[in-house]
GULUMDREN-314738 format. One record per residue (C-alpha): x, y, z; residue in three letters. Coordinates in steps of 0.1 Angstrom, whole numbers, plus 5000, padded with zeros to 4 digits. Layout:
<rs>
XYZALA ...
</rs>
This chain:
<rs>
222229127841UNK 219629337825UNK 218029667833UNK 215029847824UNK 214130207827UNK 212930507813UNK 213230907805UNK 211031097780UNK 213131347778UNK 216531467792UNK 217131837797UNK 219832037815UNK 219631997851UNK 221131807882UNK 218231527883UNK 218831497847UNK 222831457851UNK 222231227879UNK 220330977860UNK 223130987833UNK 225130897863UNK 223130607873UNK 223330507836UNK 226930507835UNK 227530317864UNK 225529997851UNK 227130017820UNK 231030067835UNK 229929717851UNK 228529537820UNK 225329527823UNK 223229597799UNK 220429907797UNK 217329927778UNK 215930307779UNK 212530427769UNK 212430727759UNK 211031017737UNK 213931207725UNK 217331077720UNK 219230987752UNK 222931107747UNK 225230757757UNK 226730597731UNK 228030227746UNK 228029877728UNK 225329787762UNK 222830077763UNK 219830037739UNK 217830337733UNK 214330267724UNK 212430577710UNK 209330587704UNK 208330807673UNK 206731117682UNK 205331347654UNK 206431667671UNK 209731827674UNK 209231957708UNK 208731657738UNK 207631957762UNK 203432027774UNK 200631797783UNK 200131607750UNK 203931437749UNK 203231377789UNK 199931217783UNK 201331007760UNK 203930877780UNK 201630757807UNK 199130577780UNK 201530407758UNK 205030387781UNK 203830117799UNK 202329867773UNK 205429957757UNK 207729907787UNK 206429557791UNK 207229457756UNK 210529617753UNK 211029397787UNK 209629077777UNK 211429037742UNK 214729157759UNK 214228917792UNK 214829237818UNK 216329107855UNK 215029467872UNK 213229757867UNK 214730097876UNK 212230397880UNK 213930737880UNK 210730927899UNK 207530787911UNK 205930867877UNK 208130647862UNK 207430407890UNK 203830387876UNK 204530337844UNK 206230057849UNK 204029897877UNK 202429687844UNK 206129537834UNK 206929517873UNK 203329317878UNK 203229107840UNK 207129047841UNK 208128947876UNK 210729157879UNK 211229407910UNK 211429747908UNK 213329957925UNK 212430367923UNK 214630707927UNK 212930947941UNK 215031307942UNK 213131567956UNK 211231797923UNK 211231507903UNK 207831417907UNK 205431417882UNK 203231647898UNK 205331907905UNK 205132007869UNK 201632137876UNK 201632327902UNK 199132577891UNK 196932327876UNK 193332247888UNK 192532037920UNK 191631727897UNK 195031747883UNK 196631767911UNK 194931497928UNK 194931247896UNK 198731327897UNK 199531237931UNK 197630907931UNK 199330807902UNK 203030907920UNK 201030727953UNK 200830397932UNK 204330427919UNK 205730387948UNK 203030167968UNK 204729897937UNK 208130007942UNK 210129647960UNK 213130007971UNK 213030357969UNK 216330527970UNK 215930847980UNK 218831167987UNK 217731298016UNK 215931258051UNK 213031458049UNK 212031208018UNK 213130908033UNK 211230978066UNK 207831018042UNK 208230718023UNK 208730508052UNK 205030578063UNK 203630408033UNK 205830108048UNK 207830058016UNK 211829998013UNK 213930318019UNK 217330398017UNK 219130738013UNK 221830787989UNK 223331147989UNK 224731287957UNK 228131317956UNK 230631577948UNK 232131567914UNK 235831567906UNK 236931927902UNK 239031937874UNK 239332287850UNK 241532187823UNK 242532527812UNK 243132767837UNK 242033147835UNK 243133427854UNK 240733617876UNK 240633927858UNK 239833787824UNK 236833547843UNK 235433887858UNK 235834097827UNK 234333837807UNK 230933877823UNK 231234217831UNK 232434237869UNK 234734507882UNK 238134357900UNK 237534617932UNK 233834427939UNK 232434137955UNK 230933877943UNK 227533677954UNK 226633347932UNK 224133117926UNK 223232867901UNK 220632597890UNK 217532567868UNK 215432947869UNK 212132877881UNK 209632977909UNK 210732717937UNK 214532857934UNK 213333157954UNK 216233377933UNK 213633707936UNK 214733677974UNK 218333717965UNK 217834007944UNK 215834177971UNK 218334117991UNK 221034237974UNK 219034577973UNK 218534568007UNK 222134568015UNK 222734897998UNK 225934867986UNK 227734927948UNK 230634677953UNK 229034357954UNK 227834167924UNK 224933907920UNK 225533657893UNK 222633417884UNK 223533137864UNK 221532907852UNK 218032927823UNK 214532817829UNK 213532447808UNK 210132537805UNK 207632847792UNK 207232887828UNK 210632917839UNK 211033197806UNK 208533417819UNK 209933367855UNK 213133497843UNK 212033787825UNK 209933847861UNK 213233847877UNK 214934097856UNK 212034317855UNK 212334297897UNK 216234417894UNK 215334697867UNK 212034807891UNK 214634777919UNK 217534967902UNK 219834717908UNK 220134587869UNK 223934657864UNK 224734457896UNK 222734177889UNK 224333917859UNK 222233647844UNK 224833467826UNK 222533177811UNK 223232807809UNK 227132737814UNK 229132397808UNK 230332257841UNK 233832397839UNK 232932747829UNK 230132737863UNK 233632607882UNK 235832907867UNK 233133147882UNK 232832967916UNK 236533017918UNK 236233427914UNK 233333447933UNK 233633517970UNK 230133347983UNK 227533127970UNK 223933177983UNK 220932917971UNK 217733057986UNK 215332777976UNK 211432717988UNK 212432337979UNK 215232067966UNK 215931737965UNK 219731777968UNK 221632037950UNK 224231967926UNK 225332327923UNK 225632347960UNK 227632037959UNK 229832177932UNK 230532527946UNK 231732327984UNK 233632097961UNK 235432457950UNK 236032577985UNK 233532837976UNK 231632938014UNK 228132888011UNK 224732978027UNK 221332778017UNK 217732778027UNK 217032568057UNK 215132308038UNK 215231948035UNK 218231848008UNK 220032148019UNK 219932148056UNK 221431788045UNK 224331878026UNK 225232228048UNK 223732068083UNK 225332358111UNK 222432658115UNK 225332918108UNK 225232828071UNK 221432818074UNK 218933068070UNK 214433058066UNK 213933128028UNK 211133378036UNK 212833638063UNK 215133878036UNK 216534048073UNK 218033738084UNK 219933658051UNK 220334038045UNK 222534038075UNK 224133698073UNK 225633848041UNK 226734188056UNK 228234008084UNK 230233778060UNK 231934048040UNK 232534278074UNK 233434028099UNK 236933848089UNK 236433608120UNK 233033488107UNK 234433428071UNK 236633178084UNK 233933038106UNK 231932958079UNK 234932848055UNK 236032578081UNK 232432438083UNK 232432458047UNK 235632218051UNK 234132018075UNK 231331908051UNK 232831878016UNK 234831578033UNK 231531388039UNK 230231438001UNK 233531317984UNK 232430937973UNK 232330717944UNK 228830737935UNK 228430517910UNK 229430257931UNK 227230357954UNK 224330337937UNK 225330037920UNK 225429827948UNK 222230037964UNK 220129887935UNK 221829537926UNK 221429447963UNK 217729347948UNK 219329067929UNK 221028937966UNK 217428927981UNK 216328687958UNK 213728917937UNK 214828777910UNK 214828397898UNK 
</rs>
């Protein structure tokens, strides 16, 4: 078998990581994976063929390098599927979806779309005029009005989708394998970024923008008054935006007078983030939305007790209201973290429903998702 897709770009990020994943899993089978792209995509395997298209800048970020993928991608797509005889389409978001609604329609092959939460097109452009905002949404509207499946990772998506009366099925992301291969003692984790042994520590961790809500936290570590607990941020913004946002959010803690209890420790490799989940004494992700969060996953994976925004894609993966809280009331989450570092009996509460759910997120994804998407060929799409 032979698959199609396509990613202009890939950055840091758990939607990023996730279509690596779905990469992987295709080619661990044998089958073989033709990839559009703008920049490099970083898999080296005797099945995967990368085809770049030149691009005359070094930077694929802004509006022109996003323009150009939806004029050329998809007269491109259907060639690069034509002369290599594609069996299926695979859209990683419903922009993708549309771009490749030309091979889907020229090529007779079905498609089958992913659609995880912020991926969209159109969230990119939030503060963008109503024109663009509408002229994105139809185009993610016709993405996946062409879609034969749309795989989604959570039920507030799937639920959507079905109203337009197309395929849906939810796959939740798993939780990875934790495995650190060089151990480091607690003291020399703290010290390294700066955190006293006698103190607490709060953590959260993803990509720094706007809809991650992390001003909340730091507001609400001020409300709690207190000098022995710590609020470490990792994570960087991937776009101008995001920069700005974080400079925003250190501005808050300095405006605040919170600065030296508040870490930004940048981008970290998977089993440095793992090292500081394992000193840390409770993770917090206050998001305004998500599609399903990786760093969530991984700190559960970690035993670390957690408390998220009651949104869709984390009311998924945390599901009992006591590890729940509304995004926008600091008072509730204010006291949720009191009680948790006052209240022994309430720790444990929360650690055994912390339990409870990691068991449901431990899963071979890949094969998941493999058989979630080759179940196309079963139907007969495909002569």
């Amino acid at each position: 078998m032979k698959i199609l897709t396509a990613m202009y770009t890939v950055k840091r990020g758990g939607a990023y990581d996730r279509f690596l994943m779905m990469l992987e899993a295709f080619l661990e089978r044998g089958v073989e994976v033709h990839c559009l792209s703008l920049t490099p995509i970083p898999i080296k395997h005797y099945l995967f063929f990368n085809h770049k298209m030149y691009f005359p800048s070094k930077k694929a970020d802004g509006l022109f390098p996003r323009m150009l993928v939806l004029i050329l991608f998809p007269f491109w797509s259907v060639w690069v599927g034509y002369s290599n005889r594609i069996d299926l389409i695979i859209s990683f978001g419903s922009l993708y979806a549309f771009i490749q609604t030309l091979s889907k329609n020229i090529l007779k092959r079905p498609m089958v779309t992913f659609i995880r939460g912020n991926m969209f097109f159109g969230s990119k452009w939030q503060n963008s005029s109503k024109t663009i905002l509408c002229l994105t949404k139809t185009i993610e509207e016709i993405g996946i009005r062409y879609s034969d499946r749309i795989i989604t990772n959570n039920e507030a998506s799937r639920s959507e989708i079905l109203r337009k009366k197309v395929d849906v099925q939810v796959l939740y992301n798993n939780i990875p394998s934790i495995n650190i291969s060089k151990s480091e003692d607690i003291s020399k984790t703290r010290e390294k970024y700066g955190v006293p042994l006698n103190v607490r520590i709060l953590v959260t961790a993803g990509i720094l923008n706007r809809g991650k809500n992390i001003e909340f936290l730091i507001e609400c570590l001020s409300k709690l008054e207190t000098k022995d607990i710590y609020l470490l941020i990792v994570g960087d913004g991937s776009t101008r935006t995001d920069l700005h946002y974080k400079e925003s959010l250190k501005e808050l803690t300095r405006r605040l007078g919170i600065e030296q209890w508040v870490i930004f420790t940048g981008w970290l490799e998977k089993e440095e983030l793992w090292k500081i989940y394992q000193v840390s004494d409770l993770f917090v992700i206050p998001s305004l939305n998500e599609g399903m969060p990786n760093a969530l996953l991984e700190a559960i994976g970690c035993d670390l007790p957690c408390l998220g925004s009651d949104i869709p894609g984390i009311n998924d993966i945390l599901h009992y209201k006591d590890l729940l809280f509304d995004p926008v009331n600091l008072e509730t989450i204010a006291n949720r973290i009191r009680r948790f570092f006052s209240d022994e009996q309430y720790t444990n509460h929360l650690i055994q429903l912390i339990r409870k759910r990691k068991k449901i997120f431990v899963f071979d994804w890949k094969e998941k998702v493999f058989q979630l998407i080759t179940k196309e060929i079963s139907l007969g799409l495909v002569n």
